[in-house]
C-alpha positions in Angstrom: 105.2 120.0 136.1 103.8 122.3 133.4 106.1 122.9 130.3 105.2 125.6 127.8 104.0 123.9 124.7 103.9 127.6 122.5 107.4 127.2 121.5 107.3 123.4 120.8 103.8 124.5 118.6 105.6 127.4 116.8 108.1 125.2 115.7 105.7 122.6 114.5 104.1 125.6 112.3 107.4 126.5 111.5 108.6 123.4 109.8 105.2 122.3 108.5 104.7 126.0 106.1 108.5 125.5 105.6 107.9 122.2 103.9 104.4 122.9 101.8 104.4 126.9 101.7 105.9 127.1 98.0 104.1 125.5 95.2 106.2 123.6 92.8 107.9 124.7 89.5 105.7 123.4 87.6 102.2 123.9 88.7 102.8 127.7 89.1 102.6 127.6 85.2 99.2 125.4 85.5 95.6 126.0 86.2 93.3 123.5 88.2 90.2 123.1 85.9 87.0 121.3 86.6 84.2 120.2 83.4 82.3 123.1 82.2 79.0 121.3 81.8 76.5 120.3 84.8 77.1 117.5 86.8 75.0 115.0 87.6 75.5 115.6 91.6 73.2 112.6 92.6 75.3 109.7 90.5 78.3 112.1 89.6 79.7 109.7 86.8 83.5 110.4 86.8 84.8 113.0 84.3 87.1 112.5 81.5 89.6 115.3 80.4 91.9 115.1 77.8 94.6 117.5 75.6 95.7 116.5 72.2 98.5 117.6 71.5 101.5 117.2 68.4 105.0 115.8 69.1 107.1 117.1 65.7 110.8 116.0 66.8 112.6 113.4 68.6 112.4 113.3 72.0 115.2 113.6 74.9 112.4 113.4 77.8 108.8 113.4 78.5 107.1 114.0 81.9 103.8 114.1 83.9 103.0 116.1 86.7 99.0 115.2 87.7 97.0 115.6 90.7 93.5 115.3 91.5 90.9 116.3 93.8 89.4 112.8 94.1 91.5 109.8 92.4 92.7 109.7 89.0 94.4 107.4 86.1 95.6 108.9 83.0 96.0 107.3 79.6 98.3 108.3 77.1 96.9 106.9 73.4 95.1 104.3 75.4 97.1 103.2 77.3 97.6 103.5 81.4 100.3 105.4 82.6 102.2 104.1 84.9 101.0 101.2 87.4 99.7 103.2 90.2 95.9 103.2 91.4 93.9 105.2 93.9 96.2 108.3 92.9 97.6 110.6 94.3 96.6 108.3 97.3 94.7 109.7 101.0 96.6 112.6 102.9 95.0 115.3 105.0 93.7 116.9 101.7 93.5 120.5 102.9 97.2 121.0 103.9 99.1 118.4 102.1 98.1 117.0 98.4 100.5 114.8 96.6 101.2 114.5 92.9 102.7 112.1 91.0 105.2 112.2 87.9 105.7 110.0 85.1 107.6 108.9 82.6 105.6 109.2 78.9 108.6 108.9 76.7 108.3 104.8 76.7 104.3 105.9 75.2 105.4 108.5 72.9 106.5 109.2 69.1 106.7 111.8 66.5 102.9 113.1 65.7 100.0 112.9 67.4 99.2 112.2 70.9 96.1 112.1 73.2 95.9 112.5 76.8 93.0 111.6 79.2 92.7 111.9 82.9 89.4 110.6 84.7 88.8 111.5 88.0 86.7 109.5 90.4 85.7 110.4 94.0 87.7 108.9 96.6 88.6 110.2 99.8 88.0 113.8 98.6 84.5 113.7 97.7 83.1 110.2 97.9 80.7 108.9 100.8 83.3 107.7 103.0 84.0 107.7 107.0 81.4 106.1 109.6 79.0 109.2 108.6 78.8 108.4 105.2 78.7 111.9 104.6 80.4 113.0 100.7 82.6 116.2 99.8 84.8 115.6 103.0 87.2 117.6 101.3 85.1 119.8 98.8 82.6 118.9 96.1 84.8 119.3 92.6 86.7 117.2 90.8 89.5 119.0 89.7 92.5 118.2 87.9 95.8 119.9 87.1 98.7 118.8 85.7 101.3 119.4 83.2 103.4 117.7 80.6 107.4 118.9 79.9 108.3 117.7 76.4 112.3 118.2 76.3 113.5 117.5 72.3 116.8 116.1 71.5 117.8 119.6 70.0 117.5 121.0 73.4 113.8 122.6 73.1 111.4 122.6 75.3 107.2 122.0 75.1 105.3 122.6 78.1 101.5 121.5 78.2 99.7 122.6 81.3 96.3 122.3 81.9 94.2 125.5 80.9 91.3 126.7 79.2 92.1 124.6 76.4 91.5 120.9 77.5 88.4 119.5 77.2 86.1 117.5 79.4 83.4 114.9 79.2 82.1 111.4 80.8 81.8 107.9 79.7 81.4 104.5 81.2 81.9 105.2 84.7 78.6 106.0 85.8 79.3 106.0 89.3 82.4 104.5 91.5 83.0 105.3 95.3 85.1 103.6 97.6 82.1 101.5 99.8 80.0 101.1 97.4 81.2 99.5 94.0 81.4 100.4 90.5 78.5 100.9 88.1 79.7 100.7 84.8 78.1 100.7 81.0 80.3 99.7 79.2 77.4 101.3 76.0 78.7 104.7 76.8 81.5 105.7 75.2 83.9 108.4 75.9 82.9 110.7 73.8 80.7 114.5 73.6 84.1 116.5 74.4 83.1 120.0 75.8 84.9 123.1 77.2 86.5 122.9 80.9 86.2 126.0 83.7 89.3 127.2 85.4 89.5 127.6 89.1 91.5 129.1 91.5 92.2 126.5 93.9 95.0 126.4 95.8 98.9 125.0 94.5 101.1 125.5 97.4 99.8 122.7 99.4 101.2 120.3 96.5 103.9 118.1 97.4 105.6 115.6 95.6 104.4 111.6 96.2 106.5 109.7 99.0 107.1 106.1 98.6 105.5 104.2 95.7 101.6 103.9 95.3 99.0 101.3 95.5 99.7 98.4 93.0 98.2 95.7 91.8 99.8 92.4 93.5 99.1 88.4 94.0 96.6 87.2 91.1 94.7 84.6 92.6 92.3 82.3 90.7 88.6 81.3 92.4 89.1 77.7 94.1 86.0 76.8 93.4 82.3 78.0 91.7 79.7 76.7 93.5 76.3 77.3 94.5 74.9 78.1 98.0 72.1 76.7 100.1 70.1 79.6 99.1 70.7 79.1 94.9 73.2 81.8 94.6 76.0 81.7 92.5 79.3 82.1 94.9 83.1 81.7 94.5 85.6 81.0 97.0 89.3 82.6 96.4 90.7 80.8 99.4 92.1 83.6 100.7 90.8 87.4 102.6 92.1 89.9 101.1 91.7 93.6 99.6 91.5 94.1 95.6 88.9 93.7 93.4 87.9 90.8 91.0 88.4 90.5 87.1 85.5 88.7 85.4 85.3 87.3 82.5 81.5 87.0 81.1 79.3 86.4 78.1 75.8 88.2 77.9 73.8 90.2 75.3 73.6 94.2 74.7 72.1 95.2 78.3 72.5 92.5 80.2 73.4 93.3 83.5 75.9 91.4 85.9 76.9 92.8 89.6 79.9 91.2 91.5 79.0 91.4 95.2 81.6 90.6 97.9 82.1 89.0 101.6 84.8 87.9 104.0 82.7 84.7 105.1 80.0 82.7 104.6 77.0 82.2 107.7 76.8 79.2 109.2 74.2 77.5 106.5 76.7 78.2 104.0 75.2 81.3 102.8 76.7 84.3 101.7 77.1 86.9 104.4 77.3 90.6 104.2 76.1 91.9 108.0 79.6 92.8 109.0 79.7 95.4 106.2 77.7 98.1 107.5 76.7 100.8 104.9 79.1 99.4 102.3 77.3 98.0 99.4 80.8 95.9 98.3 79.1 95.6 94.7 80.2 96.0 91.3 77.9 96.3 89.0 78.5 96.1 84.6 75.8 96.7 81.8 77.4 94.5 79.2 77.4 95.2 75.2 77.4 92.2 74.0 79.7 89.1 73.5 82.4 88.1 75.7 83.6 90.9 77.8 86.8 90.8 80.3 85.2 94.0 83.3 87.3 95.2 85.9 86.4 97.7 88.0 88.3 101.1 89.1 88.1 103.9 92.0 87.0 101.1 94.7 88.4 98.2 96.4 87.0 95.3 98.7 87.5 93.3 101.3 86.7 89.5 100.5 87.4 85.7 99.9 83.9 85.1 98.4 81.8 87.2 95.7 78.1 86.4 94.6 77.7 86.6 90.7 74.5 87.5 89.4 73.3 87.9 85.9 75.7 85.7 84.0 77.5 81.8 84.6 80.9 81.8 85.5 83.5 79.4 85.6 86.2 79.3 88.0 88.9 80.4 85.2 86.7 83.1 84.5 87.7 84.6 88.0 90.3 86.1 89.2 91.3 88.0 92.4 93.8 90.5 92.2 95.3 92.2 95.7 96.0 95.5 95.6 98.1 97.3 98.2 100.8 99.9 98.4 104.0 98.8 97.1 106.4 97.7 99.7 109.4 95.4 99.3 109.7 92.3 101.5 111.8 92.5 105.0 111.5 89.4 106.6 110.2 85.5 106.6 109.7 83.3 109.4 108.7 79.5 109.6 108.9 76.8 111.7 108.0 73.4 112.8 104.2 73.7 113.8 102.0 74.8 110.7 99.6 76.5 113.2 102.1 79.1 113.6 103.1 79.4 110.0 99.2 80.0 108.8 99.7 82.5 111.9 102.5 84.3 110.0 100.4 84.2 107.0 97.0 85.8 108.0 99.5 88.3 110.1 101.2 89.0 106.3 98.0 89.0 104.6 96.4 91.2 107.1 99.0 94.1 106.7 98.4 93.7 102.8 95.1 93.4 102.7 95.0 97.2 105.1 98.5 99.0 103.9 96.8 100.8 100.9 98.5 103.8 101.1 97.4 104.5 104.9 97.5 102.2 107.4 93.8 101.2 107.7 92.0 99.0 110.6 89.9 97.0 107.9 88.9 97.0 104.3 85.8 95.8 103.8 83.1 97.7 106.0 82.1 101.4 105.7 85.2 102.3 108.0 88.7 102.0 106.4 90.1 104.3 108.7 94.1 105.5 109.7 93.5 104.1 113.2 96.3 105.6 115.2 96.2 102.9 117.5 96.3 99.9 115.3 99.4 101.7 113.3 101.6 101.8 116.2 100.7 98.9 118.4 101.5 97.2 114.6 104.4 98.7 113.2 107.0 96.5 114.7 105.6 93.6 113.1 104.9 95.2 110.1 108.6 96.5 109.8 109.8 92.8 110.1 107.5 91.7 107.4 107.8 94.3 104.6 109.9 98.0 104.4 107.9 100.1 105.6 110.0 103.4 106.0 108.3 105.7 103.3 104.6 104.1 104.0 104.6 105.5 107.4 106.6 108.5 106.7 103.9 109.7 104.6 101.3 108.8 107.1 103.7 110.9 109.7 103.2 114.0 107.4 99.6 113.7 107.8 99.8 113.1 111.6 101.6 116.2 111.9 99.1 118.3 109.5 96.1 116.9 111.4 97.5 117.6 115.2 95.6 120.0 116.6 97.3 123.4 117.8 97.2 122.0 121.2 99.2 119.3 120.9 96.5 116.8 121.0 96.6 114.2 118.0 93.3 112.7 116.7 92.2 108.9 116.8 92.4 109.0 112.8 94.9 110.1 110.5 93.8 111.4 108.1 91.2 112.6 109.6 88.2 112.6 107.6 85.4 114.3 110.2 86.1 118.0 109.3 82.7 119.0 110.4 82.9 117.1 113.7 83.6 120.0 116.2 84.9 119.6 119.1 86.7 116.2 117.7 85.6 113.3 119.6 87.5 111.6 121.9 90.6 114.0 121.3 93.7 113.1 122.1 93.6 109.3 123.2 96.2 106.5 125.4 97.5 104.6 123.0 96.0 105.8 120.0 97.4 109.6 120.0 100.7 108.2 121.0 101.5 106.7 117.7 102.9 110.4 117.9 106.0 109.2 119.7 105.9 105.8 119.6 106.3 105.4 115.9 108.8 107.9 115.3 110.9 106.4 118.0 110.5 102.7 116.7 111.3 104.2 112.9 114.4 105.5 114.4 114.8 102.2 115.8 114.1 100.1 113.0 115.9 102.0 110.4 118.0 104.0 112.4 117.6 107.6 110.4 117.9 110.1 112.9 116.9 112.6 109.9 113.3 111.4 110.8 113.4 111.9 114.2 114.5 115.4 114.3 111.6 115.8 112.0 108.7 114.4 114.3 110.5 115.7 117.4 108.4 118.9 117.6 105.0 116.9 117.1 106.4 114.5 119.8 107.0 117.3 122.2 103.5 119.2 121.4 101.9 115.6 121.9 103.3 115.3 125.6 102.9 118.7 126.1 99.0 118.4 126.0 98.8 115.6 127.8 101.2 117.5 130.8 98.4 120.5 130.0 95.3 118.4 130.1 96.5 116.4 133.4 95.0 117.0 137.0 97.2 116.8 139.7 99.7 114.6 138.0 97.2 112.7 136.5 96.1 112.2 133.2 92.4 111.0 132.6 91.4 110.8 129.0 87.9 109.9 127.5 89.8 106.8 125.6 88.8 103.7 124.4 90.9 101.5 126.9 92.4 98.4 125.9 89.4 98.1 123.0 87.6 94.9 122.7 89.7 92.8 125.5 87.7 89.7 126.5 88.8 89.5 130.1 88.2 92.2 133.0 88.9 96.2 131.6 91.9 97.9 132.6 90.8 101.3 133.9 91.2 104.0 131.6 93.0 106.7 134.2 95.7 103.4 134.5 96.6 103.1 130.9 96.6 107.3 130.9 99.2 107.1 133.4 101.5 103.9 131.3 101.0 105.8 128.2 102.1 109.4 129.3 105.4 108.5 130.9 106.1 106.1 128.2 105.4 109.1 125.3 107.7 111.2 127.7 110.3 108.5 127.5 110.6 108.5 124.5 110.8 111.8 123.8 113.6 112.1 126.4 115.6 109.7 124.3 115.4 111.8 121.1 115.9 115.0 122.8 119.3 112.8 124.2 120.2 112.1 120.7 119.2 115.3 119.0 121.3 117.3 121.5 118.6 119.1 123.0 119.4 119.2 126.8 117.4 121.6 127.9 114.4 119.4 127.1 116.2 116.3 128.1 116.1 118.3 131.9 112.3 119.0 132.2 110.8 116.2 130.2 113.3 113.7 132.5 112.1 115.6 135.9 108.1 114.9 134.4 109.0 111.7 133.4 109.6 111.1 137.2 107.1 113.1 138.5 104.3 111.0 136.3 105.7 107.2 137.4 105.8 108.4 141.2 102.1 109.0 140.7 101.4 106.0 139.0 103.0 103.8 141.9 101.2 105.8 144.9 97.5 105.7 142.9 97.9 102.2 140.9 100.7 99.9 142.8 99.7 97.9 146.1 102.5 96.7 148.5 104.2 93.9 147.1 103.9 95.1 143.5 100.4 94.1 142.9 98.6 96.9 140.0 95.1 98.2 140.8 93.6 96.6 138.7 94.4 93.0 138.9 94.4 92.3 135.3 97.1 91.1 132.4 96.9 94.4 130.4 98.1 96.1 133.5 100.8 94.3 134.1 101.7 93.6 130.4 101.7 97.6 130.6 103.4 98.4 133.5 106.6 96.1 132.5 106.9 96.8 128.6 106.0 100.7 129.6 108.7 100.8 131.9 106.4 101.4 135.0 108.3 99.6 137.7 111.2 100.0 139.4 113.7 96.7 139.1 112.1 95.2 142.2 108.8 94.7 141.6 109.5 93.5 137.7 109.6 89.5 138.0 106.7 89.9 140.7 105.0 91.7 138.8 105.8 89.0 135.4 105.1 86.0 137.6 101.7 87.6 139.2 100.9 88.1 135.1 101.8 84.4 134.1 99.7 83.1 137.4 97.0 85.1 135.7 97.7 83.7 132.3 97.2 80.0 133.7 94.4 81.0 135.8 92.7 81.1 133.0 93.7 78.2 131.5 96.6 80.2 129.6 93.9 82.2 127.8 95.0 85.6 127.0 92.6 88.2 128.4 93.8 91.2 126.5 92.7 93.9 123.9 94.3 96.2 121.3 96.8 98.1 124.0 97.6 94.4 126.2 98.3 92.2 123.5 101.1 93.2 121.6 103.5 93.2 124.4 102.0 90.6 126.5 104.2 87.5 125.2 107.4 90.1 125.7 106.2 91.1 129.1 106.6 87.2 130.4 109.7 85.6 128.1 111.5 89.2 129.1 110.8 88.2 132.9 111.6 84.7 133.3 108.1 83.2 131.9 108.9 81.9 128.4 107.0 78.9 129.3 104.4 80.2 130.4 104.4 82.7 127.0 104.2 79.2 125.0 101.7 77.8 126.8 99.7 80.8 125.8 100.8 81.4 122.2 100.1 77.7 121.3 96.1 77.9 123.1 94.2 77.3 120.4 90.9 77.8 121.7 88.7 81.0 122.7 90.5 83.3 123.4 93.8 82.9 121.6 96.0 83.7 118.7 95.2 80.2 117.2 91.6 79.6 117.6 91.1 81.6 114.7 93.6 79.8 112.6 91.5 76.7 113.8 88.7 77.8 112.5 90.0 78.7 108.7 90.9 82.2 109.1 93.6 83.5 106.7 93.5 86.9 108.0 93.4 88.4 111.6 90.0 89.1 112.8 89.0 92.0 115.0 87.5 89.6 117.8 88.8 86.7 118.9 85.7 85.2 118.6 84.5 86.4 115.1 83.0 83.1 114.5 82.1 81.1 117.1 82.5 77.4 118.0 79.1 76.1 116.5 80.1 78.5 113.3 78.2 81.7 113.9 79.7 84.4 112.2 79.3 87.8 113.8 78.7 91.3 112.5 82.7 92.2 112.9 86.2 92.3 110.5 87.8 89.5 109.4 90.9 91.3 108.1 92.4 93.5 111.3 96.2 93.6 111.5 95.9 94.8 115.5 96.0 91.9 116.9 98.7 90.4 114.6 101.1 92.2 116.2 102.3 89.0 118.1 104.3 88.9 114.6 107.1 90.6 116.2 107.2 87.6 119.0 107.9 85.1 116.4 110.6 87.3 114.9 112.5 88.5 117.5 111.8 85.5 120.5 111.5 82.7 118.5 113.6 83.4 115.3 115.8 85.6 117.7 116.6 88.6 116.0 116.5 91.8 117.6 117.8 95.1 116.9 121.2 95.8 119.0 121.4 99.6 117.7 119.5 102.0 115.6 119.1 100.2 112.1 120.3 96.6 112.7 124.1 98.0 112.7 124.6 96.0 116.2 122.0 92.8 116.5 121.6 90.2 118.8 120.6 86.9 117.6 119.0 84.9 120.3 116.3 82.5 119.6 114.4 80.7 122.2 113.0 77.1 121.7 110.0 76.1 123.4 106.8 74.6 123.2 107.7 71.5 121.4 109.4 73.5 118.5 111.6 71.4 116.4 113.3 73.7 114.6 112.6 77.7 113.2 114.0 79.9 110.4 113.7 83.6 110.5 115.4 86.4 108.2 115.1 90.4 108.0 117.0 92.5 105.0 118.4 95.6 107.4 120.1 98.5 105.5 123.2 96.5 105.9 122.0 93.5 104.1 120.2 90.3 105.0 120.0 88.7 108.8 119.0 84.8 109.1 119.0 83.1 112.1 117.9 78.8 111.8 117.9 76.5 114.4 116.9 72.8 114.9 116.4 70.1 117.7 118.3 67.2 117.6 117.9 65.6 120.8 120.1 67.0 123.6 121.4 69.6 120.8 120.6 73.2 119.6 122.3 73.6 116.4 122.4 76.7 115.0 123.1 78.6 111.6 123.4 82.7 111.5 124.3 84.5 108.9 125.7 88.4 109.2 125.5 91.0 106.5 128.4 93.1 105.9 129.2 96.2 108.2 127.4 94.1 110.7 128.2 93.1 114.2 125.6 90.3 115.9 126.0 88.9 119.3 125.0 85.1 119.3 123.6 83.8 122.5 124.2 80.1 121.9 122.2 78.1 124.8 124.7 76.4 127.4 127.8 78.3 126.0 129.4 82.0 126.0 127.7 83.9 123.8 129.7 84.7 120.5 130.4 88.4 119.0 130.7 87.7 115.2 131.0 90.2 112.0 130.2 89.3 108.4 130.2 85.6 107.4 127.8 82.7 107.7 127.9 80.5 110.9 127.4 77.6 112.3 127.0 76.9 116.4 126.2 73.9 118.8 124.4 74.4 121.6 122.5 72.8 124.1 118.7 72.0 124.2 117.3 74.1 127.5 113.8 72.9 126.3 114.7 69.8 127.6 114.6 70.9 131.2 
């Protein structure tokens, strides 16, 4: 059935222009400006602007308005402003550039006062994507901004940037995202000369959503030790994305570079073949004495750095974790520590690639808004942390970056401008992040506000696929259920799963947001597309073509089936699971439902069995083998210790996360937002006891249980305006409202 899309794309337009067409107040009474001498377009050292400026009476108010074409910090007298880095953080530059505003009145006092911005190149202009290719976005470095003095005598100062600042460089030498920092710290800020004006656009600013990337856990270096090679290494105990601060002692010259790596090679050496064209090195020309060096405009990915040019200590070294500010959501725990280090490398994973997009890895030359990782993920992620204005933002740039026809990229933001026609445009699982995490936002914090938003990029996004299909079926030059380690799903079947589960879901916002018309055609496809799927891809008796756990983990959690053929179809997936010796055998798309698609079906055991395998390929082999992160492959380092050329920090496959939560803590969303929840945990594999907790809208939910023999005893607690229906093994279940409880049931795990 072919349903117009032009409307559906108008509309997108429509609402898009609506929200960026009008530049704000206060940048129509700005001017960007870029440094008036010539750059250095080989090293580009970052430039330094600053205003001086006079503050004669007491102050009611002072306020910053800055953003940058590149990344930015400013200093006020010296000191940082505010606590945000990477600013104004990684949209889709050409239609949508946030700015930031700050408070300067804590920094300011009667008479003179000094403001400095320095601009490094990020996103905009850096080398950056798998091309390494620089100026992305456009090859300046421009700034504008404006400071609104309000006086206690009800006066006002406004200081825009104009003709009148001035611009020059300093330390910074050179700072991109892959490759490091070079900095001297013998060059001073100083050499102040005239700026250029430029007419660069202002209606495309908008004003920052959420908070920004902050600086987070402080961890000190475990150990200092030196490798079977002689280099100097230091082990942080812990993956993550940041940067290290150094403490060192040298002479005038000396120089010192910081390099970093996820893992060491099986000798014990310090490996860096997984990082591609990212050179992961800092690098400081020290001016004498004891310095304290930090870098700025990069981050890494890493547990261990090499130091060369100076001895270090381990309390000379510090790693600091820097990710987008988030507040906490949920905790889980329980009685095996093999799950509980699971739960931490799936936290520490999501820190270590939520810098202000949601990234696939942080340490190669990639570091890319993966649609597909950011949906198959959010669930999880929405347990673990708030994550409502993270991926809002990200949404906005979805939206900006969908093509006219409806198709969605891979990436978003997406970085390959030049890259025409886009590859691989429009992708299962990946592109559907369109609908799918709209629809789980709606879910998760039930703001229906949201959803009327992204309903026209929903629609546009099924629409293409509707447009690009051949006689009901959709074919798509994907990338399959990416890096599975058993037999490959076919590409045309996960086409099928993913377009009638995108036109699900848009049927159920189009229910909710009143719009019947739509809920009539998309409805009639909706049918159309899973009476296909069962003629081309389902064999008498409910076998799939093909034969494999993705496609039945798909065809159940996509809602491919009709009633019938559901628990054959989950018991033909757990004989498949202990086939192979209750090893998974899935990728990106076929593990995050896969433990749902059996404990949902009548095969909790068998979802046990496979969620406590600890060897190849499971969830736990890594944790096994000392990862505190989750890696890309399941086998990123091999039995015998061979590393291999892939990431150590991928969130993708950590979203089993929502398992534990939900299946094993028990708490699942009843109604949009956690108004209604059902708390229903389910013991097995020789669990003792579990606690989980998730802070809703409403409050906090906790559900704890323990073993005791023959018993299930069980504490929940409700937050107010809160109704939660307690399934209590062996008795009724229990509808309770506010209050803290405390119920007896009986141990099924016993049977």
């Amino acid at each position: 059935m072919k349903v117009p899309g032009i409307i559906t794309l108008l509309l997108i337009l429509f609402v898009f222009r609506q929200a960026t067409a009008q530049a704000p107040d206060w940048s129509s009474r700005s001017t960007w400006i870029v440094p008036g001498y010539a750059e250095d377009t080989v090293s580009r050292p970052s430039p330094w602007y600053r205003k001086v400026f006079t503050v004669g009476k007491p102050l009611a108010s002072a306020t910053l308005y800055v953003t940058a074409h590149g990344i930015y910090e400013a200093y006020l007298n010296n000191q940082k402003i505010g606590t945000d880095y990477f600013a104004p953080g990684w949209t889709s530059y050409d239609k949508r550039l946030q700015y930031q505003q700050y408070d300067l009145l804590p920094l300011l006092g009667k008479g003179n006062a000094e403001l400095r911005i320095v601009v490094g190149e990020g996103w905009y202009r850096g080398a950056f994507g798998g091309l390494m290719q620089r100026d992305n976005y456009g090859d300046d470095a421009a700034i504008i901004a404006m400071v609104v003095l309000r006086f206690q005598d009800g006066s006002q100062l406004e200081i825009p940037t104009d003709a009148t600042w001035e611009a020059t460089t300093g330390p910074i030498l050179h700072a991109d995202l892959y490759g490091g920092i070079l900095y001297d710290a013998n060059v001073a800020v100083s050499g102040w000369g005239p700026v250029k004006t430029v007419n660069f656009t202002r209606e495309i600013l908008v004003p920052a959503i959420g908070k920004g990337v902050r600086k987070q856990e402080r961890l000190p270096a475990v150990r200092v030790f030196t490798a079977p090679d002689g280099s100097q290494l230091a082990d942080f105990g812990q993956n993550l994305a940041g940067w290290v601060a150094l403490q060192v002692k040298g002479k005038k010259g000396d120089t010192v570079t910081v390099q970093h790596a996820e893992v060491l090679d099986k000798a014990g050496n310090f490996y860096t073949g997984n990082l591609r064209e990212a050179k992961a090195t800092d690098t400081y020309i020290l001016k004498g004495g004891v310095q304290t060096l930090e870098p700025v405009f990069t981050w890494h990915g890493f547990r261990y750095i090499k130091v060369s040019g100076a001895k270090v200590r381990p309390e000379d070294l510090t790693a600091i974790a820097l990710y987008t500010e988030m507040t906490p959501a949920g905790t889980f725990s329980c009685s095996n520590p093999l799950l509980n280090q699971l739960q931490h490398n799936i936290t520490w994973s999501l820190k270590g690639n939520f810098l202000d997009v949601p990234t696939d890895c942080p340490q190669r030359s990639e570091r890319l808004g993966w649609t597909g990782d950011a949906q198959v993920f959010f669930r999880t992620a929405a347990f673990n942390y708030d994550v409502k204005d993270f991926y809002n933002k990200w949404l906005q740039d979805l939206v900006a970056d969908q093509r006219d026809n409806g198709s969605v990229p891979q990436l978003v933001p997406w970085i390959y401008r030049n890259l025409q026609p886009p590859r691989r445009n429009g992708i299962a699982g990946w592109s559907d992040a369109a609908t799918i995490i709209p629809w789980e936002m709606y879910q998760v914090y039930g703001d229906l506000s949201m959803l009327a938003k992204q309903y026209p990029s929903m629609k546009a996004w099924v629409d293409y696929i509707n447009g690009a299909s051949i006689n009901g079926l959709w074919t798509a030059n994907g990338y399959g259920d990416w890096l599975a380690p058993g037999d490959s799903t076919s590409l045309p079947y996960i086409d099928q799963c993913y377009w009638a589960y995108s036109t699900r879901l848009l049927v159920n916002a189009a229910k909710l947001l009143g719009k019947q018309d739509d809920v009539n055609a998309y409805t009639k496809m909706l049918q159309q597309v899973k009476d296909t799927f069962l003629v081309h891809y389902i064999r008498p008796g409910g076998r799939t073509m093909p034969d494999t756990q993705t496609s039945y983990v798909l065809a159940l959690q996509l809602g491919m089936l009709p009633d019938s053929l559901q628990l054959p179809a989950a018991a033909r997936l757990a004989a498949l699971v202990k086939a192979n010796n209750n090893h998974l055998a899935t990728g990106f798309l076929g593990t995050p439902g896969l433990l749902h698609a059996l404990s949902d079906n009548g095969q909790l055991h068998t979802a046990y069995d496979l969620l406590l395998q600890d060897t190849y390929p499971s969830w736990l082999y890594p944790v096994k083998m000392g990862a505190t992160t989750i890696w890309e492959k399941w086998n990123a380092i091999l039995p015998d210790s061979t590393v291999q050329a892939t990431s150590y920090n991928h969130y993708a496959y950590g979203a089993v996360g929502n398992w534990l939560y939900s299946v094993i803590g028990g708490i699942q969303a009843a109604s949009p937002g956690y108004r209604d929840v059902i708390i229903r945990p389910q013991p097995g594999g020789g669990l003792t006891w579990a606690k989980a907790s998730y802070k809703s809208a409403y409050g906090e939910i906790k559900s704890e249980w323990v073993l005791q023999g023959s018993r299930m005893l069980m504490t929940v607690e409700v937050p107010p305006g809160t109704t939660a229906t307690v399934y209590v093994p062996g008795k009724e279940q229990v509808v309770v409202k506010e209050g803290r409880y405390a119920f007896e049931g009986v141990n099924d795990d016993l049977k």
